[in-house]
C-alpha positions, 0 to 999 in steps of 0.5 A: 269785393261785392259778388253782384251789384244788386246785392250791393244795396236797396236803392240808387241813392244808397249806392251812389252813396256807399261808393262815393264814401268807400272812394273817399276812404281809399277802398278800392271796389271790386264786383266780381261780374263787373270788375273794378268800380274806378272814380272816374265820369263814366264808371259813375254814370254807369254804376247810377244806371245799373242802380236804377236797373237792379232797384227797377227790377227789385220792385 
């Protein structure tokens, strides 16, 4: 359980990282002002672009 996607980590590639090797070992994600980060296209494609907006706006 994560409580805010831009707490999740630093940058896009890391998260897309992180999620990628937490969906491989069977753990499912839940953001708690998102809800549940399933495997599929969209909710990929989705995650990728709100990485790249927390990681805009940290800078």
């Amino acid at each position: 359980m994560v409580t805010k996607l831009d707490r999740f980590c630093r940058t896009v590639r890391e998260g897309v990282r992180y999620v990628d090797e937490l969906h491989r070992s069977g753990v499912i994600i839940y953001i708690l002002n998102m809800g549940l980060v399933e495997d599929t296209p969209v909710c990929k494609m989705l995650l990728t672009n709100l990485f790249a907006f927390a990681e805009f706006k940290r800078a």
